[in-house]
N, C-alpha and C positions, 0 to 999 in steps of 0.2 A: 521443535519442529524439524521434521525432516527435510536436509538439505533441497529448496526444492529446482535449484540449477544443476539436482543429479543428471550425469549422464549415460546412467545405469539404461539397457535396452528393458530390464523388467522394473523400473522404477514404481514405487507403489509407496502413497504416504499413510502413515503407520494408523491406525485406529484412532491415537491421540490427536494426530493431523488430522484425518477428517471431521473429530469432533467441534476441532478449532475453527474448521474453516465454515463448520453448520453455525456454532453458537455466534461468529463475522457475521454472518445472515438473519440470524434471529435479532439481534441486535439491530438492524435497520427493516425488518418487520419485513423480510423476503423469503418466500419457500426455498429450499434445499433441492432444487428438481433443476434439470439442464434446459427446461426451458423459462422457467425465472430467472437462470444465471445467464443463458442467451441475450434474456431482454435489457440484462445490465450493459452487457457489452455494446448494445446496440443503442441504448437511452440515456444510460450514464457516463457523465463527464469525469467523474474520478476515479482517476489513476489508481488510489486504495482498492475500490469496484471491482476494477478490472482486473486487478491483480489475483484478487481473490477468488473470484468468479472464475480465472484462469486455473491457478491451480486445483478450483474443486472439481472443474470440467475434462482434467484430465483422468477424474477418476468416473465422472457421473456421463460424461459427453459420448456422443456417437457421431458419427458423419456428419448429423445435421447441424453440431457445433464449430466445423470447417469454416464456413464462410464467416459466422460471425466473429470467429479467432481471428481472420485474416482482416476484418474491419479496424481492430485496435491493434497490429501486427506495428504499425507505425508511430504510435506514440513516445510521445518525449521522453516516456519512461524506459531505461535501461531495460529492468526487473521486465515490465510488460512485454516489450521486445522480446527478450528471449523466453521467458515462459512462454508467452506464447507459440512462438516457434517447436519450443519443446511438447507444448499439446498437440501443435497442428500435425508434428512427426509421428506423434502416438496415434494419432485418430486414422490419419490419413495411408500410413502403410507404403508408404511411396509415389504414390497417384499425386502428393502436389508438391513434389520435385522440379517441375517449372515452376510456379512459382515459388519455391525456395530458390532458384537459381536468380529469378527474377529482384526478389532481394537485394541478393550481393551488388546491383550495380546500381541501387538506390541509396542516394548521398543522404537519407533519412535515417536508412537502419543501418545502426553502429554494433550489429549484433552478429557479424558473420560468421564467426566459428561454430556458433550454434546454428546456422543455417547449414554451413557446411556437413557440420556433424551430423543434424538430420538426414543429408541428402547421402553422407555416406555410410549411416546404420542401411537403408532401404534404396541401393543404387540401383540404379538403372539409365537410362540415354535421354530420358526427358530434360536434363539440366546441362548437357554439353552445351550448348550455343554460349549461353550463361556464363557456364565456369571458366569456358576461355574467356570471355569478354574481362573478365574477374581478373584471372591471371595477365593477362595484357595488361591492366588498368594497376595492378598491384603490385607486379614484380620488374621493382623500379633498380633500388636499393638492398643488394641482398644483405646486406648488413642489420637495414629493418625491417627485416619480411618478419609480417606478424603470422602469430600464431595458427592464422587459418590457412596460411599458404600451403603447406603440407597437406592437407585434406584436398584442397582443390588440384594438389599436382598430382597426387595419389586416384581419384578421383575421374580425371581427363587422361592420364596413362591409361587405365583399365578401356575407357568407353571411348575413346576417341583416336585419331588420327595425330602423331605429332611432327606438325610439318609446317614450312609458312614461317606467319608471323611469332606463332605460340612456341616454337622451336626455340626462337633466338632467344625464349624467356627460361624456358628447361635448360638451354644450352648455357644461360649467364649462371640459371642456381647451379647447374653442374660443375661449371667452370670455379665456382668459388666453394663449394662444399663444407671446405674446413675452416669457413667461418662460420656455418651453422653450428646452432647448440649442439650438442651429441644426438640427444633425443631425436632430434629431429631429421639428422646427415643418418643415423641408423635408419631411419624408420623409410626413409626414401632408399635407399641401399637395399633394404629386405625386401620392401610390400608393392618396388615398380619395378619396370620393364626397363625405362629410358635410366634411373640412378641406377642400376645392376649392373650393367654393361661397363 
């Protein structure tokens, strides 16, 4: 099966994936159609379900699989989590970048770089309020600033104002730089305003 936590913008799973995720269906006696797989999300309690239903709705789904994605967005499950997220960015186009921002400051979903990441394939100013709230809440310790903190500095550089509270938190990763991985002291260096300077 095709990786399906790609986070390719044309992600597309291969003909043998779809067959796999039809014949997950045929096996609990449900049609292959986005609204059988809607009513999983919305009626079934397992996790397997929802996972599945997830990834075939990234291929079968249209807009009207938005809200039911966002019903199971919160589940215990990692996997759910973020596929999910990764459908709701494919469906959605951008339109639900508040609530991708709305995410990051929910002590439920442990899945923010894939939040992040959707909101910055398809950016726009709906998730500022968000991202700083993010960044304030996150950028303690730059020693373990995870993975997603780069998208959200990259992210609130582009679309927002840096000044205030959010300052003293760019001003700490700035001030420590080269304890970031390379990857990361590069990629703030090239793709902002505030690390360029």
């Amino acid at each position: 099966m095709k990786n399906p936590f790609n986070l390719s913008t044309d992600f597309k799973p291969t003909k043998e994936d779809l067959l796999e995720y039809e014949k997950y269906f045929k096996k609990k006696k449900t049609e292959f159609t986005e609204d059988a797989l809607i009513q999983i999300l919305l009626n079934s309690t397992s996790k397997s379900n929802h996972y599945w239903a997830i990834l075939s709705l990234r291929v079968l789904g249209t807009k009207k699989s938005i809200v039911p994605l966002k019903s199971v967005v919160l589940s215990k499950s990692n996997d759910v989590q973020g596929t999910a997220v990764l459908a709701i960015r494919q469906l959605a186009n951008g339109t639900e970048n508040e609530f991708l921002g709305q995410l990051l400051l929910d002590n439920n979903f442990r899945q923010n770089y894939y939040a992040l990441w959707a909101i910055f394939i398809h950016p726009n100013h709906n998730a500022v309020k968000e991202v700083e709230q993010f960044i304030v809440k996150s950028v303690k310790d730059v020693k373990k600033l995870s993975d997603s903190i780069p998208l959200a500095l990259w992210y609130f550089d582009k679309y927002s104002e840096i000044n205030g509270d959010i300052e003293k938190r760019f001003a700490k990763v700035k001030d420590n730089i080269e304890l970031l991985p390379p990857f990361i002291k590069t990629t703030l260096k090239n793709e902002t305003k505030y690390f360029a300077e």
